[in-house]
Every structure is written in C-alpha cells, then in structure tokens.
C-alpha positions in Angstrom: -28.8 -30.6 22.5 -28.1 -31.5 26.5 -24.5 -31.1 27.4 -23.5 -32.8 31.0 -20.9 -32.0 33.2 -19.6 -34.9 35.7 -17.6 -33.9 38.2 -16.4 -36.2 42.1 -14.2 -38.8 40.9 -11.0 -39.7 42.5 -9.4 -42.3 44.7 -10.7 -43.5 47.6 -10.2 -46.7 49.9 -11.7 -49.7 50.2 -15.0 -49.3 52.5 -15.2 -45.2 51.6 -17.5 -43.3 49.8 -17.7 -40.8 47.1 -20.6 -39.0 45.6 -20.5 -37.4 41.8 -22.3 -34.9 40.6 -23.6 -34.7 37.4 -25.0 -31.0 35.7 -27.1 -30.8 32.6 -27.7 -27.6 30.5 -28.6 -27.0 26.9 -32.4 -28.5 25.9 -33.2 -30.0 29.3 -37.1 -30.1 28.9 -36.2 -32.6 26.2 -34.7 -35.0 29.5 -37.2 -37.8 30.4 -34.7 -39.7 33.0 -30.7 -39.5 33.8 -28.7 -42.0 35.1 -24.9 -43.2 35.7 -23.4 -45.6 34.4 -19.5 -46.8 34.0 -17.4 -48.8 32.4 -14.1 -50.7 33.8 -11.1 -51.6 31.2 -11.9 -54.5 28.9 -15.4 -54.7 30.1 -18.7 -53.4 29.0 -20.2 -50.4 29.9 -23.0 -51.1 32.3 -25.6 -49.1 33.8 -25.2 -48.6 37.5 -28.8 -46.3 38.5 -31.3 -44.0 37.2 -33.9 -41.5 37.8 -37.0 -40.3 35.9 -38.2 -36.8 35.8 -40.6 -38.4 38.4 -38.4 -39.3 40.5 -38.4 -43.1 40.5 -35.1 -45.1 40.5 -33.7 -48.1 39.8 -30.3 -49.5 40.7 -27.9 -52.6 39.3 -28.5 -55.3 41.6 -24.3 -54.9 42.2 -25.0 -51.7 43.9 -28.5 -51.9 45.8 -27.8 -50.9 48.7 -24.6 -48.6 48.6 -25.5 -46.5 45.6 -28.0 -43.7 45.9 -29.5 -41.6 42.9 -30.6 -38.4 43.5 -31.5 -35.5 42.2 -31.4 -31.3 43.5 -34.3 -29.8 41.1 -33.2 -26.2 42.5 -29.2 -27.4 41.5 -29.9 -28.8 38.2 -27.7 -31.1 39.3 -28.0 -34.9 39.6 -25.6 -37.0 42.2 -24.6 -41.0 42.7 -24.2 -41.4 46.1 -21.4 -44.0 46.4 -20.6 -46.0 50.1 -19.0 -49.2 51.0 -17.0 -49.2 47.7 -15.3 -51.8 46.6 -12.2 -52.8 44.8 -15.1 -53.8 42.0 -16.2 -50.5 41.6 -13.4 -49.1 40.3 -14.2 -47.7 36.4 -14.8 -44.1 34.4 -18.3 -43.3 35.3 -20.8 -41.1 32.9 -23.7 -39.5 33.2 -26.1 -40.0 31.1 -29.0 -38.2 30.1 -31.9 -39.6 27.7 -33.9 -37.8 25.8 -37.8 -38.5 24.2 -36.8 -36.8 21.2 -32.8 -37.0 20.3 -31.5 -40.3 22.4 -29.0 -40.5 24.3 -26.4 -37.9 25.7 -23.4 -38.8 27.8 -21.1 -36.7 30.0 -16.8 -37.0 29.1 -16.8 -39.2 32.4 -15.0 -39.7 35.9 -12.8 -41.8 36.7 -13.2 -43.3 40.0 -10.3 -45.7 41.6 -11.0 -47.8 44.9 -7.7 -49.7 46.2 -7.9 -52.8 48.4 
C-alpha cells in the first residue's frame, strides 16, 4: 500500500504561480513513476505531468511550458511547479502514484482556484 499526501492548493490570480507538494509513504519501492493530474467540474480527469523513478517527464501539451515536475529524493516529496496560471487551470489536483505491482494510488486532492 502507498498512501500520498498533497498539500499547496489555494487561490491565486491570474498570471501567479503555485507549486504542490505531493508525499508518498507506505510501500514506496513498489512506485515506478508519480505524476499530477486534476480534474475541473463536469470534466474529465486529465493528467497534467509525470515523472519516472528515472527522472524523465512528460507534460500535457496545455501546460508545457508553465508546469514543472520535480522530484526531492532526500524529501520524499514530489512537487508541480505551477506559473502563468490561467483562469483554465482552475480544478482539484491529485497526485498520483503508480505502482508495477498494485496500480494505481491517488492522493484526496487540492483544490486549486485561479480568478480572472
């Protein structure tokens, strides 16, 4: 079992940034990548950016650019770097954690608000 903690959410403007952090704990040899991904109200969620245990990424092409995934091996921890929001942005973001022998695990999510 992987249990993840999200945490740097809020409300920001337009143009601002934010950055979420994102702890794993539990069985987390098991993790072979983590990533972030969000979902706004009536839409599907989406995934946003990721990072193997090697440290490649990969970002939605909606984010290139402004979004940075990276990871502190000595925090645990695992952060989306978030600049130049936009009003688009705005949804509950989760971490996510994916294992190669139980799947999927997903943090309780942050919401994060940009106003125009």
């Amino acid at each position: 079992q992987v249990q993840l903690v999200e945490s740097g959410g809020g409300l920001v403007q337009a143009g601002g940034s934010l950055r979420l952090s994102c702890v794993p704990s539990g069985s987390i040899f098991t993790i072979n990548s983590m990533g972030w991904y969000r979902q706004a109200p009536g839409k599907q969620r989406e995934r946003v950016a990721a990072i193997t245990k090697y440290g490649s990424t990969n970002y939605a092409d909606s984010v290139k650019g402004r979004f940075t995934i990276s990871r502190d091996n000595a925090k645990n921890t695992v952060y989306l770097q978030m600049n130049s929001l936009k009003f688009e942005d705005s949804a509950v973001y989760y971490c996510n954690a994916r294992s190669g022998i139980a799947g999927d695990y997903w943090g309780q999510g942050t919401q994060v608000t940009v106003s125009s």
